[in-house]
C-alpha positions in Angstrom: -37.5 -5.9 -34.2 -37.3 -4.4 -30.8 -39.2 -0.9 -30.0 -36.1 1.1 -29.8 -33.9 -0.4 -32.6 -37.2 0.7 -34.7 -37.3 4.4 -33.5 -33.6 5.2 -33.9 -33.3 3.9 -37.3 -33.2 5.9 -40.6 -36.1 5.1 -42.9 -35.1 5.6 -46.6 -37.9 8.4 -46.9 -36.6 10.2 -44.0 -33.0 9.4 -45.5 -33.9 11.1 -48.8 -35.6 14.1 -47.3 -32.7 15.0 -45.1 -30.2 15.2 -48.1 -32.8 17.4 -50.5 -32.9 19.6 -47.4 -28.8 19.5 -47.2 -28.4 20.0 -51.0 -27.1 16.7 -51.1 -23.9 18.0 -50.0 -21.8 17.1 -46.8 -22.4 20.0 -44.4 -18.8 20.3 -43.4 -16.8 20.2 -46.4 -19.6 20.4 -49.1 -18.6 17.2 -50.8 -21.2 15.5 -52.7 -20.0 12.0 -51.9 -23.0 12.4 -48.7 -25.1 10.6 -47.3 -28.6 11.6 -44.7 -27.4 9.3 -42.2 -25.5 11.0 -39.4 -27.2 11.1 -36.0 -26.4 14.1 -34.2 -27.6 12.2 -30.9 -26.0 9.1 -31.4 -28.3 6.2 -31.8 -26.2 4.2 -29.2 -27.5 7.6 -26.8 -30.9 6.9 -28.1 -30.6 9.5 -30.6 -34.1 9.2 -33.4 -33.7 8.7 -36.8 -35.7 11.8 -38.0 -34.8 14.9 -40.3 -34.2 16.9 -37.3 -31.6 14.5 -35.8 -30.0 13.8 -38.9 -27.3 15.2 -41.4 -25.9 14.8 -44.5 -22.3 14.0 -44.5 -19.4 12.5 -46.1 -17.8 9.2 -44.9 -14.7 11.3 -44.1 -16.7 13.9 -41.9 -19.5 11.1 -40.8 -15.9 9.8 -39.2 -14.6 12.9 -37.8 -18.3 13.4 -36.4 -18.1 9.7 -34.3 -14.3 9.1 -33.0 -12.3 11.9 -34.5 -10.4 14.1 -31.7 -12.8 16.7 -33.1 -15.9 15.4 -32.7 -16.8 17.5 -30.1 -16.5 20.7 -32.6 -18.2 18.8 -35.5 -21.4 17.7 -33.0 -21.7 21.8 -32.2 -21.6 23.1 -35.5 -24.2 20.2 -36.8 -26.3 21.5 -33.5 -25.9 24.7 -34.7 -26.9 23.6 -38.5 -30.1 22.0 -37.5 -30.9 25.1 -35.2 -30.9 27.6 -38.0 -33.2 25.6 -40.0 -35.9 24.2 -36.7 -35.8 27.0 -34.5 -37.5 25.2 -31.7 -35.1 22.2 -31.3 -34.4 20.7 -28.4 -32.1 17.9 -27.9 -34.3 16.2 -25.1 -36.9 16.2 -27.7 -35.1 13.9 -30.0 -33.6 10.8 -27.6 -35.7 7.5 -27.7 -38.0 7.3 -24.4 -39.9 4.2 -23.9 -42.5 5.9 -22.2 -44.0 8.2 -25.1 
């Protein structure tokens, strides 16, 4: 498996301890039909797959989030979610970079 495909995947660990820290509820609509697996950098962007990059969602929302005409409002309000919760984060510090 290549470096990369590695670091911006979701391990099942990091999976489950995103959607205890979400109440196991989309944060959007608060459905429980969610799952910890919604990049907030996109993993095609080079977006990680750890708890601070991550959100529990609902397929509907998880949708909206990628290719809806709102996905611009739905990325700022996860932003948002995350920075309540890590006060320190930093997109920059979140995007794969072969280097580190």
């Amino acid at each position: 498996m290549h470096r990369r495909t590695k670091e911006v995947a979701i391990p099942q660990k990091v999976r489950e301890a995103v959607e205890k820290r979400d109440n196991h509820r989309c944060i959007f609509c608060g459905s429980p039909n969610a799952r910890g697996e919604a990049h907030i950098i996109n993993r095609s962007q080079g977006g990680l797959g750890v708890e601070q990059n991550l959100v529990t969602v609902c397929p509907k929302c998880h949708f909206q989030m990628d290719n809806g005409q709102a996905s611009k409002l739905f990325k700022e309000k996860a932003v948002n979610y995350v920075k309540s919760i890590y006060k320190d984060w930093d997109e920059k510090d979140f995007i794969y970079n072969k280097w580190k």
